[in-house]
VODO-973167 format. One record per atom (N, C-alpha, C): x, y, z. Coordinates in steps of 0.001 Angstrom, whole numbers, padded with zeros to 6 digits, always signed. Atoms other than C-alpha are relative to their C-alpha. Layout:
<nodes>
XYZ...
</nodes>
This chain:
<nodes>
+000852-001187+000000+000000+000000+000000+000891+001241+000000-001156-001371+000466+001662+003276-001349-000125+000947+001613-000140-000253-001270+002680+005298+001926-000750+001537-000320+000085-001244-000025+001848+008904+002359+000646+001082-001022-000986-001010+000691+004948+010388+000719+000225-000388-001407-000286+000846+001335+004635+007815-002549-001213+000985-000055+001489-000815+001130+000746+009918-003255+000494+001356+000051-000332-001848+000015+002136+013400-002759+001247+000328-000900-000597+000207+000979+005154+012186-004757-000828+000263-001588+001090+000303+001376+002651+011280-007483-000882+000888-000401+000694-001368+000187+000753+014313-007215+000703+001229-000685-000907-000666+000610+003536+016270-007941+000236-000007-001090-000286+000084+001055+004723+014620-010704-001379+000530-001257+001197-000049+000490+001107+014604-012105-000095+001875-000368-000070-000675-000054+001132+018272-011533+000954+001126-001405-000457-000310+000663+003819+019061-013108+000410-000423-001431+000121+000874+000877+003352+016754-016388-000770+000955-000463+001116-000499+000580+000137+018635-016976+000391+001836+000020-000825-001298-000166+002141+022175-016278+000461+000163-001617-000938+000326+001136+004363+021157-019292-000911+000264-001600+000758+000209+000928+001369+020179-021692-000636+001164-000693+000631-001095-000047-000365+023548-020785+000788+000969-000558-001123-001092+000192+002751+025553-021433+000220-000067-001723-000099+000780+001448+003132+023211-024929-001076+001159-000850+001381-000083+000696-000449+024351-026082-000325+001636+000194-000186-001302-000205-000326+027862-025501+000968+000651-000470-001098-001282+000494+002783+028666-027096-000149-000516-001607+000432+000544+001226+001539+026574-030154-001084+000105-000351+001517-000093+000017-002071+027541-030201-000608-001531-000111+000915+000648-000257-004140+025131-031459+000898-001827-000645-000713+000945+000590-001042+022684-032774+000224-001324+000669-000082+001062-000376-000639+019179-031778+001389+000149+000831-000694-000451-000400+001960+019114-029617+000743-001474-000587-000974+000775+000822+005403+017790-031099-000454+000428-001742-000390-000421+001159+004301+019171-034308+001177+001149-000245-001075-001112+000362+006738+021471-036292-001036+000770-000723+001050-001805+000900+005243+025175-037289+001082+000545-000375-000449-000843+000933+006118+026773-040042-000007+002038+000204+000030-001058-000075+006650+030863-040035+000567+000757-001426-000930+000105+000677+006576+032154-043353+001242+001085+000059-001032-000902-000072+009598+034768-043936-000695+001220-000522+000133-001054+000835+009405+038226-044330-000214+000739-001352+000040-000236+001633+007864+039601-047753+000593+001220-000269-000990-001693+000417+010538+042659-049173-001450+000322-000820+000938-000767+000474+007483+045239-049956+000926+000965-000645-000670-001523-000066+008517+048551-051729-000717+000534+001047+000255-001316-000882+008143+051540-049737-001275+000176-000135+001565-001108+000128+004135+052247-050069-000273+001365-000182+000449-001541-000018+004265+055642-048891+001055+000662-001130-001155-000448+000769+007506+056286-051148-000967-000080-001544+000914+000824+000954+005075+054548-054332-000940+001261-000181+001459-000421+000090+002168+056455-053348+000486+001614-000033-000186-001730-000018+003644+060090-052807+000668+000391-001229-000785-000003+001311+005410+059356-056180-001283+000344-001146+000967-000154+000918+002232+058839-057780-000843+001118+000199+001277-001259-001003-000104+061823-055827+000909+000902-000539-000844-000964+000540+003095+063992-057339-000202+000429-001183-000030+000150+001471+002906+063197-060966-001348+000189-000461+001693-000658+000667-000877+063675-061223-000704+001162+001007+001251-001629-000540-001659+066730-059063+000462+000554-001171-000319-000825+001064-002070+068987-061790+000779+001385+000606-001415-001302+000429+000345+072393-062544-001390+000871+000924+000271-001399-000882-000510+075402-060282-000727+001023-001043+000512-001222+000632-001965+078540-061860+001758+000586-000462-001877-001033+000691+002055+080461-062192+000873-001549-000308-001337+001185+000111+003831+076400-062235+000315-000113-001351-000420+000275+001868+005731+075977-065455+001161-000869+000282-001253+001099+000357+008128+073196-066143+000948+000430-001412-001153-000560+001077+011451+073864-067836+000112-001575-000581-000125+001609+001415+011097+071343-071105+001529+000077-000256-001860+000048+000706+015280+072163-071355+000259-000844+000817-000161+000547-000818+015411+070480-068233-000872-001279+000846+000749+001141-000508+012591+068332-066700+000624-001590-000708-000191+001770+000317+012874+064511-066848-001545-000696-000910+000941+000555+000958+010576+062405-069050-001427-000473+001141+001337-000163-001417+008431+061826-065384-000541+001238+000076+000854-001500-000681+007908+065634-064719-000741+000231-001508+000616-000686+000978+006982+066093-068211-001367-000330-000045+000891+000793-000292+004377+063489-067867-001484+001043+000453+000828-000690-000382+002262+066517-065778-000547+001018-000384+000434-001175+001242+001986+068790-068864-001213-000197-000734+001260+000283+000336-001472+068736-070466+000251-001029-001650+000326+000414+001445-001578+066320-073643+001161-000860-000046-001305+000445-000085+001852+064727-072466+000062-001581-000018-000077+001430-000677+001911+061003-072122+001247-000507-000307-001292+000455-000347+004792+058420-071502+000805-000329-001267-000785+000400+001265+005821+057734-075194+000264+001580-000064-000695-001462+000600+005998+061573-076007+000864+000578+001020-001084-000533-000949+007486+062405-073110+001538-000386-000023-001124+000658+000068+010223+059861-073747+000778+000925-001218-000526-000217+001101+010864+061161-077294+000356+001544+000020-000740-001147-000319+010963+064702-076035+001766+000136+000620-001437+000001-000838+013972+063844-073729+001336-000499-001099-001044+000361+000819+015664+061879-076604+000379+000923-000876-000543-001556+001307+015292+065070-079437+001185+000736+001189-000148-000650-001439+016340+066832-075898+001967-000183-000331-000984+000160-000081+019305+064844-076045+001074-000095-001160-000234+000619+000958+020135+063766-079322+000615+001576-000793-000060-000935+000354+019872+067672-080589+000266+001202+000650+000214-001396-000964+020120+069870-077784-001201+000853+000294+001395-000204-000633+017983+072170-075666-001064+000802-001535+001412-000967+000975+014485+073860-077497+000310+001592+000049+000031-001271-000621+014949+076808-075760-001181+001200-001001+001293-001041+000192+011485+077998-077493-001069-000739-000208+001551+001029+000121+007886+076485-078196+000431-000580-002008-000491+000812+001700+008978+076119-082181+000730-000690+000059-000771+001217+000176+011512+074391-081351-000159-001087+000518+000744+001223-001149+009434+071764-078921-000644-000255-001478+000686+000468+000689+007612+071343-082303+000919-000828-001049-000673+001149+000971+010463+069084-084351-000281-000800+000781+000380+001136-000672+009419+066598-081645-000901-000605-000772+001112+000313+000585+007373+064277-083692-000721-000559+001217+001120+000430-000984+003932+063951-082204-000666+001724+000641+000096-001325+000040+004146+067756-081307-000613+001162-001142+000441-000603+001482+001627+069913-083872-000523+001188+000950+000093-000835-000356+000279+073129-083117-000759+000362+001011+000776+000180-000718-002615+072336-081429+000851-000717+001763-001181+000420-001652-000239+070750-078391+000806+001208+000404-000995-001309+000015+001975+073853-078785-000944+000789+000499+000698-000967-001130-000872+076071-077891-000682-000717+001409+000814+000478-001294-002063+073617-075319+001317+000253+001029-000842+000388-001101+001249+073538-073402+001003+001962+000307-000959-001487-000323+002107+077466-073905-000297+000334+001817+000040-000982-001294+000720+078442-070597+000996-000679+001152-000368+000366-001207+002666+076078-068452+001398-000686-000627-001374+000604-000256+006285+075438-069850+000883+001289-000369-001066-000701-000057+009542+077547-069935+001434-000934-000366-001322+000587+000264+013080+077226-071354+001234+000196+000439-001029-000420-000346+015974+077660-070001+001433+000363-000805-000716+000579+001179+018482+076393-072966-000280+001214-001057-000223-000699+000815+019619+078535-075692-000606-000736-001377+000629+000171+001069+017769+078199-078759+001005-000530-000978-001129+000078+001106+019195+076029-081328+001188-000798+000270-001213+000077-000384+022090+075300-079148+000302-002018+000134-000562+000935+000462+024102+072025-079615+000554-001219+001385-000570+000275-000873+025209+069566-076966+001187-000615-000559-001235+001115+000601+029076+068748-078004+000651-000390+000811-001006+000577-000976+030652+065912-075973+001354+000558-000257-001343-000356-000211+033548+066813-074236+001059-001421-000641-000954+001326+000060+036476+065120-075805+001041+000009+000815-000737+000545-001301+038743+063142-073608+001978+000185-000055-001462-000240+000163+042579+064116-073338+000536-001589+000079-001124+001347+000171+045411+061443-074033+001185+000712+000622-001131+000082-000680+048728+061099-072618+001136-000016-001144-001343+000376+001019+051622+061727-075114+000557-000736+000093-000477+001252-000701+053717+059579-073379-000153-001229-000132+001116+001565-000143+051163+056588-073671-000755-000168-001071+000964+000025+001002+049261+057589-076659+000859-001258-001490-000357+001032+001084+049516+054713-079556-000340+001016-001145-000120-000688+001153+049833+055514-082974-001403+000502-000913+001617-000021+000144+045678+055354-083410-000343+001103+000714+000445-001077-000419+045247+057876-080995+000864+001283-000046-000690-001824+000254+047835+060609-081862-000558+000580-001540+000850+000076+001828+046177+059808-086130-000799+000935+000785+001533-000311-000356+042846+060911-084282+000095+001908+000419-000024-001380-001039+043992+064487-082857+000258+000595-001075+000076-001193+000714+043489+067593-084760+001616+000157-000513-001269-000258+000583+046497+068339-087652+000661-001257+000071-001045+000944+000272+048060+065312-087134-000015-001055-000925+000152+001569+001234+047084+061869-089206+001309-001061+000414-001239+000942+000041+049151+058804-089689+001148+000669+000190-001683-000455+000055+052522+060358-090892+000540+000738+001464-000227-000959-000467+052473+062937-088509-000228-000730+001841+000150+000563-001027+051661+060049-085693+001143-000934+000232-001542+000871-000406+054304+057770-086336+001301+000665+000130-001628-000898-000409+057086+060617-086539-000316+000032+001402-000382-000150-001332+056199+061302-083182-000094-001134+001022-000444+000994-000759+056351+057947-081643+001516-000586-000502-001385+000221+000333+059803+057567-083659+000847+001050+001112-000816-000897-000723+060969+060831-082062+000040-000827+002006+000331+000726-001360+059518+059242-078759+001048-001222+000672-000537+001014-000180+061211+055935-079044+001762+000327-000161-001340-000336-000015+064623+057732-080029+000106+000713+001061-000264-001455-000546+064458+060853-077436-000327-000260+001678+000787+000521-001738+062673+059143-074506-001561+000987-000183+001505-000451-000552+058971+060467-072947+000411+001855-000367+000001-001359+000635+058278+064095-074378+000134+001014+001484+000306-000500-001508+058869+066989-071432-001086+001033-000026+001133-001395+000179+056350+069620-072811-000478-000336-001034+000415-000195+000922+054321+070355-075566+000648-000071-001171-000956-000506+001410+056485+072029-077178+001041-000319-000532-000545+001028+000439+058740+069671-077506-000175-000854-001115+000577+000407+001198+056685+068605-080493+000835+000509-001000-000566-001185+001222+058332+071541-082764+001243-000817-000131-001141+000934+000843+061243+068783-083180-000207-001061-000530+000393+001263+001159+059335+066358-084697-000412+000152-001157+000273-000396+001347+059637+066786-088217-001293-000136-000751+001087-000624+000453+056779+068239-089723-001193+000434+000842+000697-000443-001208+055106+069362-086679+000476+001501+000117-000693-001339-000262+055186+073332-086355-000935+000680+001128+000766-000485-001555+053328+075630-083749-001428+000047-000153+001113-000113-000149+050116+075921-084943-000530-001418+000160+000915+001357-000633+049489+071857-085017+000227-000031+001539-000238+000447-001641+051252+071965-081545-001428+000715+000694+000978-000811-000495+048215+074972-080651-001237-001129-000299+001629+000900+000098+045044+072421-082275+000606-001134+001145+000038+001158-000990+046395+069616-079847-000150+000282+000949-000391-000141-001170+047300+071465-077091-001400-000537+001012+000998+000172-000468+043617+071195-075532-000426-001719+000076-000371+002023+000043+043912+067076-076255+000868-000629+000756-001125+000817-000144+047058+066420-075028+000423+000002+001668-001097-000153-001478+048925+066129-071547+001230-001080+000006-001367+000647+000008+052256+065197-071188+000165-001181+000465-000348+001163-000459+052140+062507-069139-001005-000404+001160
</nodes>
């Protein structure tokens, strides 16, 4: 016959068995206990409010005095001009780029897609900044005398072939050039080709 201290033993254990189960089922809701739960992972959202204040931007319409500079805006801001949509807007930015700025309403009209009727729709709300006409010419990139191959001294104003390989002969006899003007001893080189390079060239 179990004594006193064997049922209060047994109570205990009992106790704390059903402690365990309770603790199980509560931190697993309604899961079997010994199952495995899944959690899925974090979903990468964009920004919402970044999205949404992007879009609430691009369609409030133009102010009463707002004017967008067509020399300058992006193919988005143009987007908020009356009659504008995302293909013409694109092809504005490319004439834009391709030809340089408008810098007037006639000249927004070589844009194809642009006819007169758009031209008076968009007079009240754009501005130019850009010189009429005006040209965008990439900067060209200086060379290294020193380093320049016989392809890229051909390429520089006054010079050509002949006038590229004398000066990698002089080069290869004389050592690395110390100036410019150091040119005026390479036969057939005189001061005014040395003046068209000068803006091309750096010594070293």
């Amino acid at each position: 016959m179990p004594s006193p201290n064997d049922r209060r033993a047994a109570t205990v254990l009992l106790c704390v068995a059903l402690a365990g189960v309770g603790v199980r089922y509560l931190g697993q809701g309604s899961m079997a206990p010994g199952a495995v739960g899944y959690r899925a992972g974090v979903e990468h959202r964009p920004n919402v409010d970044s999205v949404g204040s992007r879009a609430e931007r691009l369609s409030r319409p133009l102010g009463a005095n707002e004017r967008i500079d067509v020399d300058r805006a992006s193919a988005e801001e143009l987007l908020r001009l009356p009659r504008i949509g995302p293909a013409l807007a694109t092809r504005i930015v490319e004439n834009r780029t391709a030809e340089g700025p408008f810098g007037s309403l006639e000249e927004l009209a070589r844009v194809s897609g642009i006819g007169p009727s758009a031209i008076q729709g968009l007079a009240r709300h754009v501005t130019f900044s850009g010189r009429k006409g005006a040209t965008i010419v990439p900067r060209q990139q200086s060379i290294y005398l020193n380093r320049a191959s016989q392809e890229e001294l051909a390429d520089l104003p006054g010079i050509g072939p002949s006038k590229a390989a004398a000066i990698l002969a002089y080069r290869k006899l004389h050592g690395p050039f110390k100036s410019l003007e150091e040119l005026l001893a390479v036969p057939g080189i005189g001061p005014k080709t040395v003046e068209q390079v000068r803006s091309r060239l750096q010594v070293s």
